[in-house]
C-alpha positions as CSV (number, residue, x, y, z in Angstrom):
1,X,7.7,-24.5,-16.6
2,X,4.6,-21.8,-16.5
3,X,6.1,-21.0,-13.3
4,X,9.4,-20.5,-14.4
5,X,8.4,-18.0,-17.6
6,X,6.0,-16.1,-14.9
7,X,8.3,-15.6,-12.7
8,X,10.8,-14.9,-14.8
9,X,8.7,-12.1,-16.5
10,X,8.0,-10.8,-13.2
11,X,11.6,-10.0,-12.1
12,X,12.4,-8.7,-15.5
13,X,9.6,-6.3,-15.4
14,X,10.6,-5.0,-11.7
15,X,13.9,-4.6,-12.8
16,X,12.6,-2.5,-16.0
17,X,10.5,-0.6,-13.5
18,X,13.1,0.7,-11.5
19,X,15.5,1.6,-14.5
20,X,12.7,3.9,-16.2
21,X,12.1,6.1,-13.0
22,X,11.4,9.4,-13.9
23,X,14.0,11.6,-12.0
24,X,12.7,14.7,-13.3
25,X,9.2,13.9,-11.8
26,X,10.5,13.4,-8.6
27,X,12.4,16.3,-8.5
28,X,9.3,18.0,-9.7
29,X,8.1,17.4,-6.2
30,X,11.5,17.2,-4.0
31,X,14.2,18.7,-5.8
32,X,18.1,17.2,-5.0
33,X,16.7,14.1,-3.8
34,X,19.4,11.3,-4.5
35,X,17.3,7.9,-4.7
36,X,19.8,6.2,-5.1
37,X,20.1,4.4,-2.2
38,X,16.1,3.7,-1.8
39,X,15.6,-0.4,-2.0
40,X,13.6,-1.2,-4.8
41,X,10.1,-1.3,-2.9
42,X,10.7,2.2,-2.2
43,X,11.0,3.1,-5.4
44,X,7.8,1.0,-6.4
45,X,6.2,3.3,-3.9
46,X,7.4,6.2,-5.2
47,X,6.7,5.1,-9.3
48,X,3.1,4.4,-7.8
49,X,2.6,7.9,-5.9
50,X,3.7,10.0,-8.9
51,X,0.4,8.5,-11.0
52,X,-1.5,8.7,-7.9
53,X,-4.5,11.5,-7.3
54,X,-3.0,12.5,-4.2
55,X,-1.7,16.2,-3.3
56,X,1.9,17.7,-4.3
57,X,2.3,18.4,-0.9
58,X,1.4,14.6,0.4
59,X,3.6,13.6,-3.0
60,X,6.7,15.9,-1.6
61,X,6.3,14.8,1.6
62,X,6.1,11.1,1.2
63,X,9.2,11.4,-1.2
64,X,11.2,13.4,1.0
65,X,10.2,10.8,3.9
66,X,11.6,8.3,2.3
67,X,14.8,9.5,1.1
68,X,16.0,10.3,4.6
C-alpha cells in the first residue's frame, strides 16, 4: 500500500512539473523555441538547467540542442 501512495505521489508530481514550466525563462535564453514536442525527461532537464549555476550561453545552447 506504501508503495502504491509513493508512487502515486511521484507521477503526480512529474506531471505537476511539467505543467508549471516557465516558458518565459526559456525563452529568456532561446527565444521561439516550441517545447512542445520535448518528452517529459527533456523537459526535467531543462526545469533543472534553468536553476542551475551554469552559463546563459551553456543554458541557450543546451535548450536549443534539445529542441531540434
Amino acid at each position: 500500500m506504501k508503495t502504491l501512495i509513493a508512487a502515486t505521489a511521484l507521477s503526480l508530481s512529474a506531471i505537476s512539473a511539467s505543467a508549471m514550466v516557465n516558458t518565459s525563462e526559456i525563452n529568456k535564453y532561446a527565444p521561439n523555441v516550441d517545447i512542445s514536442t520535448l518528452s517529459q525527461a527533456e523537459l526535467n532537464t531543462i526545469v533543472s538547467l534553468l536553476h542551475s549555476a551554469d552559463s546563459a550561453s551553456e543554458k541557450r545552447a543546451v535548450i536549443y540542442s534539445l529542441a531540434q
